[in-house]
DSSP file (Angstrom, degrees, kcal/mol; ACC not computed):
  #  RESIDUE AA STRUCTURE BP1 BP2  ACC     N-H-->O    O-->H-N    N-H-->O    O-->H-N    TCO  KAPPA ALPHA  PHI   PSI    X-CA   Y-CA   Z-CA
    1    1 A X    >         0   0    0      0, 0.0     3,-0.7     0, 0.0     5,-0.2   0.000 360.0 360.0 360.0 -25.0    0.0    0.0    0.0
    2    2 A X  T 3   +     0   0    0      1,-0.3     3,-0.1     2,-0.1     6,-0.1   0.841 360.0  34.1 -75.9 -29.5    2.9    2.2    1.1
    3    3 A X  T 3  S+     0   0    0      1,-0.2    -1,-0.3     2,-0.1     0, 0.0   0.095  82.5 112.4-117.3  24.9    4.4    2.2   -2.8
    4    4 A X  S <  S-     0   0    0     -3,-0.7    -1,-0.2     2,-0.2    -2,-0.1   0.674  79.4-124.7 -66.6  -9.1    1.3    2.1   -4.7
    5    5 A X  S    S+     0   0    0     -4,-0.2     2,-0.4     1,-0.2    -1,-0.1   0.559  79.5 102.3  82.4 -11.9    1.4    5.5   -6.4
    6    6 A X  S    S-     0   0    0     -5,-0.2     2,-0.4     1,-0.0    -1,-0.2  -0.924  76.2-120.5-120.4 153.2   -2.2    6.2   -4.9
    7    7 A X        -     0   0    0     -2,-0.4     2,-0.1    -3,-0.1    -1,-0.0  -0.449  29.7-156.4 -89.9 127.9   -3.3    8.1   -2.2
    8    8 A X        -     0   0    0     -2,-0.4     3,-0.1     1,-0.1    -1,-0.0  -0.600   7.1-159.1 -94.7 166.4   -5.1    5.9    0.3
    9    9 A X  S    S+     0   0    0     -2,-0.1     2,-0.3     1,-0.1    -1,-0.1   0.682  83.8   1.1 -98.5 -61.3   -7.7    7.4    2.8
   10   10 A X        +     0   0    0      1,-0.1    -1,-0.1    19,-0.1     3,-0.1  -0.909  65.1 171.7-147.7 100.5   -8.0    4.8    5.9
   11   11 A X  S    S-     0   0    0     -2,-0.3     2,-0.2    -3,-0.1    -1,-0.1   0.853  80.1 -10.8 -88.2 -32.3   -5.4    1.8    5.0
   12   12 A X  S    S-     0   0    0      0, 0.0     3,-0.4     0, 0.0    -1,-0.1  -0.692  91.4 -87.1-144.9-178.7   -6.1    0.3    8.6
   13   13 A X  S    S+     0   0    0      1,-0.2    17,-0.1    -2,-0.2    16,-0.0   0.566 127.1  59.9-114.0  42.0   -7.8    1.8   11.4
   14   14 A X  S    S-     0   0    0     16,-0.0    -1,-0.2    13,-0.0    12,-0.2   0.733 109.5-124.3 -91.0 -29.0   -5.0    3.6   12.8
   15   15 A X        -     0   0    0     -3,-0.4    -2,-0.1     1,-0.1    -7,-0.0   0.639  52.5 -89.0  53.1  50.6   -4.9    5.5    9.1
   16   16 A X  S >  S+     0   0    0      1,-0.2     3,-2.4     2,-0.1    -1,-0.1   0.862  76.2 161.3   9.8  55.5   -1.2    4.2    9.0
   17   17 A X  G >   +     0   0    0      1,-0.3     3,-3.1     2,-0.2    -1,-0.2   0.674  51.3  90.0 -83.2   0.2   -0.4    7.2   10.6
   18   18 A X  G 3  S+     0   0    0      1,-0.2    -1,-0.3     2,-0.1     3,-0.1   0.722  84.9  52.8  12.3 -72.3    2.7    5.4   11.4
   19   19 A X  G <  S-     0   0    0     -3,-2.4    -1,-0.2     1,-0.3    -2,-0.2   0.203 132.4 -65.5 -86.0   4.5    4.1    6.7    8.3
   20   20 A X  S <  S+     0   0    0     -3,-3.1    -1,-0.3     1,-0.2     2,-0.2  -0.171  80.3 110.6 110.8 141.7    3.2   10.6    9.1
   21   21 A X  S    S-     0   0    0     -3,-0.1     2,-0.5    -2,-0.1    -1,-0.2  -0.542  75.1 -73.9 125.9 151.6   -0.1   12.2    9.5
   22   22 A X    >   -     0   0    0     -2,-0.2     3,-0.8     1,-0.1     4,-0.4  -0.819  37.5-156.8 -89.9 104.6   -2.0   13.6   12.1
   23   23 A X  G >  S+     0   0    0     -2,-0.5     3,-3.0     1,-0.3    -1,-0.1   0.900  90.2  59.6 -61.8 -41.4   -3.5   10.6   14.3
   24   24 A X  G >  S+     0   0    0      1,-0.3     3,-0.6     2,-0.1     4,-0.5   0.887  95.0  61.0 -63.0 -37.0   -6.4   12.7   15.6
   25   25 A X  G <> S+     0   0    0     -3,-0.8     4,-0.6     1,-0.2    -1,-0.3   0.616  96.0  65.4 -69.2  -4.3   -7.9   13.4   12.1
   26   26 A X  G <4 S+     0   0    0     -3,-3.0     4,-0.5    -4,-0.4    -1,-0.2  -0.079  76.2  70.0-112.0  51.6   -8.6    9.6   11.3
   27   27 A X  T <> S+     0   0    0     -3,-0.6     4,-2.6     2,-0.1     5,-0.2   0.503 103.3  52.1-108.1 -41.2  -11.2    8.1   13.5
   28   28 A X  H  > S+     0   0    0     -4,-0.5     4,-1.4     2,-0.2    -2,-0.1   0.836 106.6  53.2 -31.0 -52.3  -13.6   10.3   11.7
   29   29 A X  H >X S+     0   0    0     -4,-0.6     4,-2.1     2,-0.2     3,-0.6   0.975 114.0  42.7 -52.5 -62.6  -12.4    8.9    8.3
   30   30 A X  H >> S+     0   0    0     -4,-0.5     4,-5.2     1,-0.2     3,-1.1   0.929  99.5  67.0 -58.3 -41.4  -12.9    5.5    9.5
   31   31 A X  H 3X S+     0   0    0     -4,-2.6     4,-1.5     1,-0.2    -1,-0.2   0.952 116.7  31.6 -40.8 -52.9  -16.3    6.1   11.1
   32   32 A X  H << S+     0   0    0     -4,-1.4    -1,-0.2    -3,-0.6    -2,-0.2   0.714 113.8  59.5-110.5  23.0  -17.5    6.8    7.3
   33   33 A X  H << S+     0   0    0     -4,-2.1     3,-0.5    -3,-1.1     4,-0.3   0.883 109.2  47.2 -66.2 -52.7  -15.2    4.4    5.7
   34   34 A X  H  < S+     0   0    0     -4,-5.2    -2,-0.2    -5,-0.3    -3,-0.1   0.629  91.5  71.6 -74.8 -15.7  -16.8    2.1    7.7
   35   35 A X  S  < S+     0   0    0     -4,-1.5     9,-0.6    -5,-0.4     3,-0.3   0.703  93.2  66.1 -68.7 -16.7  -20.6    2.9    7.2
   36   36 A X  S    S+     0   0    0     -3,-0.5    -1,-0.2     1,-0.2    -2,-0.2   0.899 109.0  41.1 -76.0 -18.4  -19.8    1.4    3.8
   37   37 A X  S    S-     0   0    0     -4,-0.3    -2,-0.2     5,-0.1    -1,-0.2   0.339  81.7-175.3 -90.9  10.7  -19.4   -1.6    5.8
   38   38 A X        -     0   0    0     -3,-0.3     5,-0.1     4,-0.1    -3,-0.1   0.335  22.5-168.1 -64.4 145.7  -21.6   -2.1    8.3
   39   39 A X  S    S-     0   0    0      3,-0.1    -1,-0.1     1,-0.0     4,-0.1   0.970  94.6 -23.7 -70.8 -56.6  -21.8   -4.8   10.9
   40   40 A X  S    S+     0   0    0      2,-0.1     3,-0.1     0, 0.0    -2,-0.0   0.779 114.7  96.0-130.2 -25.9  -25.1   -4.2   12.2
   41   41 A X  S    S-     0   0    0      1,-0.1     2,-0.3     0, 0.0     0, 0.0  -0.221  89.0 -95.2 -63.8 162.5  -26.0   -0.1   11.2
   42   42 A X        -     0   0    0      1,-0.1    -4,-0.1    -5,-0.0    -1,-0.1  -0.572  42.5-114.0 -79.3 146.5  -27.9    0.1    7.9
   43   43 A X        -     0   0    0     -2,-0.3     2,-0.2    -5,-0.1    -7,-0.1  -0.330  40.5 -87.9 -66.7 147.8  -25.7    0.7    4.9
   44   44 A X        -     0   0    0     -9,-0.6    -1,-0.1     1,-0.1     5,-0.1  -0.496  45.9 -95.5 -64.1 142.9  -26.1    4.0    3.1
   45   45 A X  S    S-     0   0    0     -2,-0.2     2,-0.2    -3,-0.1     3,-0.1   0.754  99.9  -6.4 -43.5 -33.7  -28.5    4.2    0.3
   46   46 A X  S  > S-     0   0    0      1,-0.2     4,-1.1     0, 0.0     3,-0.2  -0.944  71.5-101.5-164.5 166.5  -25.9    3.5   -2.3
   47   47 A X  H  > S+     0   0    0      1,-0.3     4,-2.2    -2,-0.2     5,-0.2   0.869 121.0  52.8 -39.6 -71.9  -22.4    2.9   -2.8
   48   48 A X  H  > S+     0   0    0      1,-0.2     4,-1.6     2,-0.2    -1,-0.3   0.800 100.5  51.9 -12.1 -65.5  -22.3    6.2   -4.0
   49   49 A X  H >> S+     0   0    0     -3,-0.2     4,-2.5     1,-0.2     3,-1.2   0.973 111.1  53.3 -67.0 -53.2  -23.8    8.1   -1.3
   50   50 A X  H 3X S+     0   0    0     -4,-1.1     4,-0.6     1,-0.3    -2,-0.2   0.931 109.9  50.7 -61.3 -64.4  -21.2    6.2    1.1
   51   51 A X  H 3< S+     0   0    0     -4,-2.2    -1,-0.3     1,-0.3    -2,-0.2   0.729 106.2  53.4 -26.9 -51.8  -18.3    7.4   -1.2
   52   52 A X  H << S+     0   0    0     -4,-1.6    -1,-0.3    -3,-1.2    -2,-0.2   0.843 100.9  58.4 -48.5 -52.5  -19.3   10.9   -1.3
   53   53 A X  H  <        0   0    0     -4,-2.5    -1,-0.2     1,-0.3    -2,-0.2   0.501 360.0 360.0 -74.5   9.7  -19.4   11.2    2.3
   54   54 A X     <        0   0    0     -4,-0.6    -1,-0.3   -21,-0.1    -2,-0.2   0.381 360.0 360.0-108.2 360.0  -15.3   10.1    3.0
């Protein structure tokens, strides 16, 4: 992921901030990274909509 040439959002759900980056800005990311995934919340009305919102 680290040499792919594309800018990732939320590689893990630390944001690999590991590698640099502000720690505090990614639990937000994941929170709607993850609504595209949900365990048990309803999924967003489309793929789409979910996209939009990261």
């Amino acid at each position: 992921m680290i040499y792919s040439d594309r800018p990732s959002v939320a590689v893990d759900l630390g944001c690999a901030t590991a590698f640099g980056g502000d720690p505090a800005k990614c639990p937000p990311v994941v929170a709607r990274v993850l609504s595209v995934y949900p365990s048990t919340a309803a999924a967003p009305a489309s793929l789409a909509e979910g996209c939009r919102s990261v």
